[in-house]
BALO-363090 format. One record per atom (N, C-alpha, C): atom name; y, z, x; residue number from 1; residue in one letter. Coordinates in steps of 0.2 Angstrom, whole numbers, plus 5000, padded with zeros to 4 digits. Layout:
BEGIN
 atom north   up east  nr rest
   CA     Y    Z    X NUM    A
...
! end
This chain:
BEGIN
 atom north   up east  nr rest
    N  5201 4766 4778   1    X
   CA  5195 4764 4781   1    X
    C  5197 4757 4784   1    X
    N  5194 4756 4791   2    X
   CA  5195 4751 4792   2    X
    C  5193 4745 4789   2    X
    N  5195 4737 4791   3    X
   CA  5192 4732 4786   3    X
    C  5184 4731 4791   3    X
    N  5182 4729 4789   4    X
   CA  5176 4725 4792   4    X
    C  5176 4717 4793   4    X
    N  5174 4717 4800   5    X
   CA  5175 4708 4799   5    X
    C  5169 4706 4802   5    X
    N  5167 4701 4798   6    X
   CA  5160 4698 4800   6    X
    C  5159 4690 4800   6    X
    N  5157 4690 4803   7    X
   CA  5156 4680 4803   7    X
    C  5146 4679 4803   7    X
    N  5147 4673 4799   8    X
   CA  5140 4673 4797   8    X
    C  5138 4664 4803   8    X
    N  5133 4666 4810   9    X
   CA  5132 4664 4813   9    X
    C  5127 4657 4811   9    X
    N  5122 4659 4807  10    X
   CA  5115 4654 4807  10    X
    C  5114 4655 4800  10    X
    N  5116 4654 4793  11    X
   CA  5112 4654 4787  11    X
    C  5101 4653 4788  11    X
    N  5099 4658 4789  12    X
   CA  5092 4657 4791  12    X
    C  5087 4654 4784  12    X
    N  5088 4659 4778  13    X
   CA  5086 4658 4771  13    X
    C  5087 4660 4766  13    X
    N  5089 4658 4759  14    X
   CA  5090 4663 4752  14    X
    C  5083 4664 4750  14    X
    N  5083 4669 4751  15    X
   CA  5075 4672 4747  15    X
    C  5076 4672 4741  15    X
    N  5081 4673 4737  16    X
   CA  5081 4674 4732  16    X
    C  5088 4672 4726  16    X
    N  5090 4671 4721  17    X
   CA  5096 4670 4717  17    X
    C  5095 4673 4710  17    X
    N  5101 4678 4708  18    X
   CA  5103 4681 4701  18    X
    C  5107 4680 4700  18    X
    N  5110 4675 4697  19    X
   CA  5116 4674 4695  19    X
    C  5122 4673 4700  19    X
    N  5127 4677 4702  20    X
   CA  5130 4674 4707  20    X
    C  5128 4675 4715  20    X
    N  5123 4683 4716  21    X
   CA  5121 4686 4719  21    X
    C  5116 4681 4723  21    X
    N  5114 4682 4727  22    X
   CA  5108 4679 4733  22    X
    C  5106 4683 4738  22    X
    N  5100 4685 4739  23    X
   CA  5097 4688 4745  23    X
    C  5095 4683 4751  23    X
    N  5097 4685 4754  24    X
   CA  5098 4680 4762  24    X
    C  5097 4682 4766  24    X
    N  5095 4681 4771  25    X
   CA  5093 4680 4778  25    X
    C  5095 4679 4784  25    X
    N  5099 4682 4787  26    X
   CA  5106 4677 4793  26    X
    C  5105 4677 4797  26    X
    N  5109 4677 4803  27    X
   CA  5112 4678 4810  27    X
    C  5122 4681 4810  27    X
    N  5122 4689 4809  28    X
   CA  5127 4689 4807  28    X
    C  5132 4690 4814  28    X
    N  5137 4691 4815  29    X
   CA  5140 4694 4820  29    X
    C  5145 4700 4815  29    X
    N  5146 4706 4817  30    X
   CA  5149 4711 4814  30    X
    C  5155 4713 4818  30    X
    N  5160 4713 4817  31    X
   CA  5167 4716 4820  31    X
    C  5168 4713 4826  31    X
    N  5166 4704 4829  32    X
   CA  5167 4702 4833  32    X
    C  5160 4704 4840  32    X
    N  5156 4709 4838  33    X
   CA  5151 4710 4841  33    X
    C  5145 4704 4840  33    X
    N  5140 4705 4847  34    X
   CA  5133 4698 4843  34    X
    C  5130 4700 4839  34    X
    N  5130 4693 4837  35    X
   CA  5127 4693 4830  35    X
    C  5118 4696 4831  35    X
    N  5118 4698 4825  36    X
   CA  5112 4702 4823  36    X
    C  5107 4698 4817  36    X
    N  5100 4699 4816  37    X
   CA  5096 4699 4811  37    X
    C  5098 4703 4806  37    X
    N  5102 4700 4799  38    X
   CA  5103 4703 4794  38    X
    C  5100 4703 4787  38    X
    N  5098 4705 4782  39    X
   CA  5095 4703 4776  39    X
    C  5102 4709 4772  39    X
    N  5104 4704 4768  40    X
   CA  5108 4709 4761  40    X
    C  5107 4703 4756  40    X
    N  5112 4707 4752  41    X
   CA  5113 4703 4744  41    X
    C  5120 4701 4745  41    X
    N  5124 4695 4745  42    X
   CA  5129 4690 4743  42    X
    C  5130 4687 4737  42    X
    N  5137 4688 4735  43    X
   CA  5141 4686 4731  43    X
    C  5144 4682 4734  43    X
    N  5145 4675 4737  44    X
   CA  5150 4672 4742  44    X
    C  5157 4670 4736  44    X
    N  5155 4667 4731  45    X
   CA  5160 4665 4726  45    X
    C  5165 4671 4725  45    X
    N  5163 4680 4725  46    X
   CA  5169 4682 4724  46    X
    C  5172 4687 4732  46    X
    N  5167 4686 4736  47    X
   CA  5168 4686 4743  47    X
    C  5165 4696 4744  47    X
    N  5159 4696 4742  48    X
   CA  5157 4703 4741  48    X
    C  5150 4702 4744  48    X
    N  5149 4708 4744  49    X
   CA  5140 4708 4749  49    X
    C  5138 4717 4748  49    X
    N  5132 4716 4746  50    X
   CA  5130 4722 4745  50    X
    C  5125 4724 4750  50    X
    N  5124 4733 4752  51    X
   CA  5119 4737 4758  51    X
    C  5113 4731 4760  51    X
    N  5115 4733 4767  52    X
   CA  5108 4730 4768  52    X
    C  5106 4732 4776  52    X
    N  5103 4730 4780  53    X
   CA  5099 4731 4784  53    X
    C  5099 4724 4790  53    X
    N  5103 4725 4795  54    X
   CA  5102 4724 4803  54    X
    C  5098 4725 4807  54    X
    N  5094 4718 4810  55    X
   CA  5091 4719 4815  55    X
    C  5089 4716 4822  55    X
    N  5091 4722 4827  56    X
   CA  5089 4718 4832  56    X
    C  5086 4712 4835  56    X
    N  5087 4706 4838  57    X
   CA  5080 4704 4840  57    X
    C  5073 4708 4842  57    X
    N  5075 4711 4846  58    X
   CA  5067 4717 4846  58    X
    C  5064 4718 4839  58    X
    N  5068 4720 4835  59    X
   CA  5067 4723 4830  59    X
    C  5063 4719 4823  59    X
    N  5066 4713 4825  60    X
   CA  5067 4706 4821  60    X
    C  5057 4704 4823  60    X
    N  5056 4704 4830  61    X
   CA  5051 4701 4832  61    X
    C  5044 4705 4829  61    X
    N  5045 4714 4829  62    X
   CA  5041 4718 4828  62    X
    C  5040 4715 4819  62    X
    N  5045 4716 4815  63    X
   CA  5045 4714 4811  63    X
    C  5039 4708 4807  63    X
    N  5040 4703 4813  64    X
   CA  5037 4699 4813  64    X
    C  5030 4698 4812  64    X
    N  5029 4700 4818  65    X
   CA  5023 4702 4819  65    X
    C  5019 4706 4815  65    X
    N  5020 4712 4810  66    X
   CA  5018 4715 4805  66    X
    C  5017 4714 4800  66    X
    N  5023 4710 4797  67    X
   CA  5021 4705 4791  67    X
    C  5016 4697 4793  67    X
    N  5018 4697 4799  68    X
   CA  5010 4691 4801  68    X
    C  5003 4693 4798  68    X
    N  5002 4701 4802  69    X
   CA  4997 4704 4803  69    X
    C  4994 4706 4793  69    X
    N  5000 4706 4788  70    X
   CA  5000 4709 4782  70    X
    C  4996 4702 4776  70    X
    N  4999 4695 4779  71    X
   CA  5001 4693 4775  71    X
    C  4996 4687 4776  71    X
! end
């Protein structure tokens, strides 16, 4: 399998912390492609990240807007 390379653009926000884990908020860029709205789980101490979800600007914006309208 190939490696994955990724660079993390904009640190946005930790929503959250468990020990060494942190859920966060980015701007990531994946395999040299632009970077995207990303939300996962990070271990940066042992260099590991768990599933998570990309999102377009478009997507980011709808988003947005529905948790406006929710919350």
């Amino acid at each position: 399998m190939a490696e994955i390379k990724y660079e993390i653009i904009e640190k946005i926000a930790v929503l959250s912390e468990k020990g060494n884990w942190t859920k966060e908020f980015n701007k990531v860029s994946w395999n040299n492609r632009p970077a995207k709205f990303d939300l996962r789980d990070w271990n940066h101490e042992e260099g590991k990240m768990g599933k998570g979800v990309t999102l377009s600007d478009e997507e980011a914006r709808i988003l947005k807007e529905a948790l406006d309208k929710t919350l």
